[in-house]
C-alpha positions as CSV (number, residue, x, y, z in Angstrom):
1,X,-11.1,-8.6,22.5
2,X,-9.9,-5.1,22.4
3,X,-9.3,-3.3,18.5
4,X,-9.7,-4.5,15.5
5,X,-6.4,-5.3,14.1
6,X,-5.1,-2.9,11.1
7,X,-6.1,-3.8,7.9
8,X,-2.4,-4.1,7.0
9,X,-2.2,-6.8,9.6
10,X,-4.9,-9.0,7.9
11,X,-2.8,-8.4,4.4
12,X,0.1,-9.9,5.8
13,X,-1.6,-13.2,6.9
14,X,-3.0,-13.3,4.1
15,X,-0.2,-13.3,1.9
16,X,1.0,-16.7,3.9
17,X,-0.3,-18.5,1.1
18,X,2.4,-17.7,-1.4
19,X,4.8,-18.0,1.4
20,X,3.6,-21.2,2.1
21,X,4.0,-22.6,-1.6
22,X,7.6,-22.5,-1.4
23,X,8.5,-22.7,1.8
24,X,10.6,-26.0,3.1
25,X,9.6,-27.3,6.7
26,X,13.1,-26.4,9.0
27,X,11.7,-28.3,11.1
28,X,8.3,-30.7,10.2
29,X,7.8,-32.4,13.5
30,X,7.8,-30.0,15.5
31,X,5.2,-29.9,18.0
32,X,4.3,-33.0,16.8
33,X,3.8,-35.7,19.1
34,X,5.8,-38.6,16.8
35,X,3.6,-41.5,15.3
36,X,3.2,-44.6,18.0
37,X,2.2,-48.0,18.3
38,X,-1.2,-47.4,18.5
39,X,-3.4,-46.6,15.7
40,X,-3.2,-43.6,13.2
41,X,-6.1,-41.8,14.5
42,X,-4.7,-41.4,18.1
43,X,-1.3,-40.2,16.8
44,X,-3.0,-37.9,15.1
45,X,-4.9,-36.7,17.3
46,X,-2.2,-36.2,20.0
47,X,-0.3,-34.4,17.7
48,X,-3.2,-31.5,17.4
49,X,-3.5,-31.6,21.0
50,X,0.1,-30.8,21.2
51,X,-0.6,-27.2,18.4
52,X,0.1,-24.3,20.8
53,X,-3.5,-22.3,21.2
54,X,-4.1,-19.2,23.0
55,X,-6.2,-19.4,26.3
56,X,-9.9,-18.8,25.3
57,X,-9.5,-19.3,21.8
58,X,-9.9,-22.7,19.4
59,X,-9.0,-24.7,16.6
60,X,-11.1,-27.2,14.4
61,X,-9.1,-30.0,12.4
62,X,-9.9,-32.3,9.4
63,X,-7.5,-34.8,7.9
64,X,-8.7,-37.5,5.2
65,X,-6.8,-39.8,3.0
66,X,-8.2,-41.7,0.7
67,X,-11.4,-40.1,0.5
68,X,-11.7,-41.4,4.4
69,X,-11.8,-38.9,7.1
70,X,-9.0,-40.0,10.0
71,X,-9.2,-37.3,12.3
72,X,-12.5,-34.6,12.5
73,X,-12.3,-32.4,15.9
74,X,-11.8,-29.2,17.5
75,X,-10.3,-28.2,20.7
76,X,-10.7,-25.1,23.1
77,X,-13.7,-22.7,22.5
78,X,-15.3,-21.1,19.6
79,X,-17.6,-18.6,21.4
80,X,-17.7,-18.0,25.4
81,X,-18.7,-21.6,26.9
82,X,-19.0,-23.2,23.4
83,X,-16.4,-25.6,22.6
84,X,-14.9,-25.7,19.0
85,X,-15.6,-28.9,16.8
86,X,-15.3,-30.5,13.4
87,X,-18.5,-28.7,12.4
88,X,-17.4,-25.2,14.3
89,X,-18.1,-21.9,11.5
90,X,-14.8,-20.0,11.1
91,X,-14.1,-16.9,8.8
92,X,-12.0,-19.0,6.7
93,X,-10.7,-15.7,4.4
94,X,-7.9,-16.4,1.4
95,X,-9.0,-20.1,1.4
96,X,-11.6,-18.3,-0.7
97,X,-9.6,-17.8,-3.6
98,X,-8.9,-21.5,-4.5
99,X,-12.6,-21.8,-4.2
100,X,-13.4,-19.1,-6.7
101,X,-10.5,-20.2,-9.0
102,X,-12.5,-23.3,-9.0
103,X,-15.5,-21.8,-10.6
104,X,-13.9,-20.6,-12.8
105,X,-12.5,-23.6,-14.2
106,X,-16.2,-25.3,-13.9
107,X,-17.5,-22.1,-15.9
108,X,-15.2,-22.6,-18.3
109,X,-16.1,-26.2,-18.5
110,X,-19.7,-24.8,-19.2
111,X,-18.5,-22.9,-22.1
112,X,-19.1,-19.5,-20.7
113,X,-15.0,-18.2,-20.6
114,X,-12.1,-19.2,-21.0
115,X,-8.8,-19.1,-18.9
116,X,-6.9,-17.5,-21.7
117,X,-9.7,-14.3,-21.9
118,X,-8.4,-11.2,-21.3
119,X,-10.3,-9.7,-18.3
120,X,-11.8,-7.0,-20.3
121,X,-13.7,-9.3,-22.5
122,X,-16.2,-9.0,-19.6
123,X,-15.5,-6.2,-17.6
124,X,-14.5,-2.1,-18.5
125,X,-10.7,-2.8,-17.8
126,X,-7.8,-0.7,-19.8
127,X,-5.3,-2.4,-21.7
128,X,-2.9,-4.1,-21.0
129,X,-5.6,-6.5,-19.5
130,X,-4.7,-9.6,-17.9
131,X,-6.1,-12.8,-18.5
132,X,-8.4,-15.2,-16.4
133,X,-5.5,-17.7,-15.7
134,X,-3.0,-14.9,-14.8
135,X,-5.4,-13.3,-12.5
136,X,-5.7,-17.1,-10.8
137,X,-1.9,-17.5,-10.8
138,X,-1.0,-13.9,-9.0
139,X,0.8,-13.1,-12.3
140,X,0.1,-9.2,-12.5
141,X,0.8,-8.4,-9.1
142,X,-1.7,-5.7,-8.7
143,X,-2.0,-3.2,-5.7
144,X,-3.8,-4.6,-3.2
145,X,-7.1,-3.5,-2.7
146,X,-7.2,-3.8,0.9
147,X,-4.3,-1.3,1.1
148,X,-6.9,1.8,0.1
149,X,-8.2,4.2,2.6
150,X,-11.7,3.2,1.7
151,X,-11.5,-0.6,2.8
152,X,-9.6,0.1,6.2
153,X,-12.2,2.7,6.6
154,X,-15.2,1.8,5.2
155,X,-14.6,-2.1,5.7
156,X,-17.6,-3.2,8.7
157,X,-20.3,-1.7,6.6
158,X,-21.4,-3.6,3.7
159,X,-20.0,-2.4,-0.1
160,X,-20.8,-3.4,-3.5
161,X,-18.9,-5.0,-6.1
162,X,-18.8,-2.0,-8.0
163,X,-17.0,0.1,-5.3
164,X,-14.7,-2.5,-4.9
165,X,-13.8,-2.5,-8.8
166,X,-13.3,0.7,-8.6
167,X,-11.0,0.6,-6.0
168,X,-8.5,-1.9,-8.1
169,X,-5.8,0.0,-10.2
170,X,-4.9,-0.9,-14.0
171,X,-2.3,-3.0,-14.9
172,X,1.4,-1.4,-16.3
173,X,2.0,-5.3,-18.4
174,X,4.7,-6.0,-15.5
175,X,3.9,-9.4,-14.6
176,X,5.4,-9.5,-10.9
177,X,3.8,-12.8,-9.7
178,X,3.0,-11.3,-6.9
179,X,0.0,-12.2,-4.1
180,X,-2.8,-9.9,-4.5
181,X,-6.6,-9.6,-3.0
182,X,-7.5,-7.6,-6.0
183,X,-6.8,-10.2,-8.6
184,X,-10.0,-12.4,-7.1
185,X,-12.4,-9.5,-6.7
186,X,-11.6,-9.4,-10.7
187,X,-12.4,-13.4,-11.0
188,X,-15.6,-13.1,-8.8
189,X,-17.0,-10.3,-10.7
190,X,-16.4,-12.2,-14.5
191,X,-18.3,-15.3,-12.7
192,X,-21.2,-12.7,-11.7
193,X,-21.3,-11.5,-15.3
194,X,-20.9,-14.8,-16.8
195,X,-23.2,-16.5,-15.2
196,X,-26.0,-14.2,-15.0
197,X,-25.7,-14.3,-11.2
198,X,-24.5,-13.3,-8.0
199,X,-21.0,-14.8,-7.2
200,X,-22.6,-16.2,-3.9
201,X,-25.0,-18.1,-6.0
202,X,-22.4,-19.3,-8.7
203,X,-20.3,-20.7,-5.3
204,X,-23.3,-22.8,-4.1
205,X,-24.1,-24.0,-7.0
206,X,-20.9,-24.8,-8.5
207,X,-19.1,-25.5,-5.6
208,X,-20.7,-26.0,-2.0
209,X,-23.6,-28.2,-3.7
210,X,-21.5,-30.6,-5.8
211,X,-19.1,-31.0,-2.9
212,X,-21.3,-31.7,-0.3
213,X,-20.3,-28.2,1.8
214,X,-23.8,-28.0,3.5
215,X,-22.3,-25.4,6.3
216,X,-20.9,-23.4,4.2
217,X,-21.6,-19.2,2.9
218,X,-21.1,-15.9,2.6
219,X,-22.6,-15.3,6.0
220,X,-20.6,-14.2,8.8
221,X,-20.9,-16.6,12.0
222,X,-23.4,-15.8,14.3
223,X,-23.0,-14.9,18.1
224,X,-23.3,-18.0,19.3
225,X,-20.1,-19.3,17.2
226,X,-18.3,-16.3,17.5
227,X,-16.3,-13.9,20.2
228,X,-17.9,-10.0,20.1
229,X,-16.3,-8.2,17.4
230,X,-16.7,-5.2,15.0
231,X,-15.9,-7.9,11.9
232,X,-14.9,-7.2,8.0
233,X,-18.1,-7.3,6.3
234,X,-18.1,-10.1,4.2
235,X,-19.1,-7.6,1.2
236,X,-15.8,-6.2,1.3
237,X,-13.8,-9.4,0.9
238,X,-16.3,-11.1,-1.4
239,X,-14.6,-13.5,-3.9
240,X,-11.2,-12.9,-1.8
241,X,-12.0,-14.2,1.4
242,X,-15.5,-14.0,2.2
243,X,-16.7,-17.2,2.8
244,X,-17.6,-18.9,5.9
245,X,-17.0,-22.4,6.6
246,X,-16.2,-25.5,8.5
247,X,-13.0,-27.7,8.8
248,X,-15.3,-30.8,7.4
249,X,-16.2,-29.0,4.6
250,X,-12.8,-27.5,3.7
251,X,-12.0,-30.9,3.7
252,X,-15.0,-32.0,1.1
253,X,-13.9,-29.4,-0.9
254,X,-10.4,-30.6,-1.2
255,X,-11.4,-34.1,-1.3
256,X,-13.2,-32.9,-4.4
257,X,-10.3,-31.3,-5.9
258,X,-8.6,-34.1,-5.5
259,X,-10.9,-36.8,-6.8
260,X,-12.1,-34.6,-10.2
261,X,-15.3,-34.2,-8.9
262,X,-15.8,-30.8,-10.0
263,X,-14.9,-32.2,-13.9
264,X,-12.0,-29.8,-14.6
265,X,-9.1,-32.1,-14.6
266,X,-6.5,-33.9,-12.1
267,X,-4.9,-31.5,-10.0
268,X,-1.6,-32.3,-10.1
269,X,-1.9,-31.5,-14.5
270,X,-2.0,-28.2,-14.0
271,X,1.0,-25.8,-14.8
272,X,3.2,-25.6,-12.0
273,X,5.8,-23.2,-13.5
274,X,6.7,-19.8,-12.4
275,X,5.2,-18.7,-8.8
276,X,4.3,-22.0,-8.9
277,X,0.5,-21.3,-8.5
278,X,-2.3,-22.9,-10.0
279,X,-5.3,-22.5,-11.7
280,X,-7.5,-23.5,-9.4
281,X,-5.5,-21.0,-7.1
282,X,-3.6,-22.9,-4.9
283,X,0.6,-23.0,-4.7
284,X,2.6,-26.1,-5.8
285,X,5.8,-27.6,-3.9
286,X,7.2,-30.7,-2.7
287,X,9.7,-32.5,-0.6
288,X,11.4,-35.2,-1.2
289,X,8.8,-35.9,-4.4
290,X,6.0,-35.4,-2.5
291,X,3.9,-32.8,-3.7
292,X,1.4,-31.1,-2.1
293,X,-0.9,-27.8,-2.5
294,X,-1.2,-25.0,0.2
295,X,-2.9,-22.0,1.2
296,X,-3.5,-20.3,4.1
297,X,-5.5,-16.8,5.2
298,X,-6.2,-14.4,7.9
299,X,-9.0,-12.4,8.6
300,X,-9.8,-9.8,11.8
301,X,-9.4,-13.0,14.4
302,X,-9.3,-16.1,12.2
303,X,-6.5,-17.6,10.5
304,X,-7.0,-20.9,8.7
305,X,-4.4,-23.6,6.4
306,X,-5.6,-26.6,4.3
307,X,-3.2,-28.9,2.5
308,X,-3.3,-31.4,-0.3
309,X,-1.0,-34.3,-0.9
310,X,-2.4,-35.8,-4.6
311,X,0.1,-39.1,-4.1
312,X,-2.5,-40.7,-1.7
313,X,-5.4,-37.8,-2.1
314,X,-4.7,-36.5,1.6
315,X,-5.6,-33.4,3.0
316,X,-5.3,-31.7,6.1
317,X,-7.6,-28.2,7.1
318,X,-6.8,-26.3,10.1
319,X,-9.6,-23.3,11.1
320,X,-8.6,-21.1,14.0
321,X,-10.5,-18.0,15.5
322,X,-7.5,-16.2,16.5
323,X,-4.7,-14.2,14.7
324,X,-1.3,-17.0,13.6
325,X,1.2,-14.4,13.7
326,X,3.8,-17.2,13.6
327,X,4.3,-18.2,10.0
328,X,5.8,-21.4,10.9
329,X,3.4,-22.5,13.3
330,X,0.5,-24.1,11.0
331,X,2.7,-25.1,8.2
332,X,4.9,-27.1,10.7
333,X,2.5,-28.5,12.5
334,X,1.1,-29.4,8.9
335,X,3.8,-30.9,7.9
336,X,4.1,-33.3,11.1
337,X,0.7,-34.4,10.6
338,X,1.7,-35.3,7.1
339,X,4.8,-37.2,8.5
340,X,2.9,-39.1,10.5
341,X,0.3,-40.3,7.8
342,X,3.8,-41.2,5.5
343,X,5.1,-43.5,8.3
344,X,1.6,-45.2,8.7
345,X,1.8,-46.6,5.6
């Protein structure tokens, strides 16, 4: 598939997320096959049939409402001859980070931190030292990790957290509330210490058990679901986008979010204010009153969305194995599917 892509190009997908937290659709059908006579499912699943995807490529979709799944399949390929489905492995990158904001909501249900420690209650950090919840929120706006010569150089052999703490600069007190990687390589390493084990381990146990994520982990997808690729070793992404899932289980997860079933509280009470993200790390709009919660991600050749509408407990995850250059592409298409679940009421 030719080079890897710069590291700088993976940081701008990436930072899709905050984009997508306040962008309005200009236009939320397109590409969207409009809902028919026929039943939901079908509309549906015309409309992903209609999302523009490169030639040898593919796409796995999951949409539920309800806590029912409507629409659960893939389309082209996800390795040479191996056609993409509901239960397809992509790299599924920043969708990580609402993942390890989660666990550290459910640790602090345990007892073992809270959202208003400062980070260096756990870790050597200078003052000013943020807190757990501005870390989760993108408050600090600290330099992106990914930026450094030693991830773009170093980043297809595997690291340790240690090197990638050390890689993260101090904090000047400006609070920016700005995107940044390095803000949940801070979260995953307070879990570690927390918990008394490695983030991976707090994940399943916290997070891909209780929901149900069976496909789900921090290893990358092997050959047979993959194209040939020098990949981002999943070491130097690690509580920022390492994890490796399906469309299904994005979907469990969010169904999970959405239904309490992790303990930590209704979704739509959290704080919405400012940058307008979360504490379980995922942004806040709406239109026309309905709000939703977004993130997106992009990592070497996967890009990836998932959506939450808490009025009806929807959600809609989109995996793809190649690169969305086009940040209107998955949030429009999104945001059709979501206009055809309103007008199937």
């Amino acid at each position: 598939m030719g080079n890897p892509p710069r590291a700088s190009r993976a940081v701008c997908i990436l930072l899709m997320s905050v984009w997508a937290c306040t962008k309005q659709p200009t236009n939320p059908t397109s590409g969207v096959v409009p809902p028919a006579a026929h039943d939901l499912t079908s509309s549906l699943s015309a409309s992903f049939d209609a999302l523009a995807i490169p030639g040898n490529s593919g796409c796995s979709i999951s949409i539920s409402r309800h806590g029912e799944v409507l629409l659960e399949r893939g389309r082209g390929q996800i390795a040479p001859g191996r056609p993409a489905s509901e239960d397809s492995l992509y790299r599924i990158a920043s969708l990580t980070k609402p993942i390890t904001a989660s666990a550290v909501l459910i640790s602090e249900q345990a007892g073992r931190l809270s959202r208003s420690d400062k980070v260096n209650r756990f870790l050597a950090y200078p003052e000013p030292a943020p807190t757990l919840d501005e870390l989760a929120k993108h408050i600090p706006g600290l330099p992106n990790y990914l930026d450094t010569p030693a991830y773009q150089n170093g980043r297809t052999s595997p690291t340790t957290v240690e090197t990638l703490l050390s890689l993260i600069q101090p904090w000047d007190g400006i609070r920016r509330f700005q995107y940044s990687n390095s803000h949940a390589i801070l979260l995953g390493a307070v879990l570690q210490k927390v918990n008394g084990l490695p983030y991976e381990e707090v994940v399943q146990r916290d997070i891909f058990g209780p929901a149900g994520m069976s496909r789900s982990s921090f290893a990358l997808p092997p050959a047979s679901e993959s194209f040939p690729f020098p990949w981002t070793h999943p070491s130097w992404v690690y509580s920022a986008g390492g994890v490796t899932s399906t469309a299904a289980d994005m979907n469990r997860f969010n169904q999970a979010l959405l239904n309490n079933r992790f303990g930590f509280g209704a979704v739509e009470s959290f704080d919405r204010s400012a940058a307008g993200v979360t504490s379980f790390g995922m942004g806040s709009a709406a239109s026309g009153g309905d709000l939703r919660f977004t993130h997106a991600g992009g990592l070497d050749t996967y890009s990836s969305f998932s959506i939450m509408f808490p009025a009806d407990r929807s959600s809609v995850v989109v995996l793809c194995n190649f690169n969305n250059n086009n940040p209107d592409g998955l949030f429009n298409f999104v945001m059709g599917i979501r206009s055809i679940m309103l007008t199937s009421v």
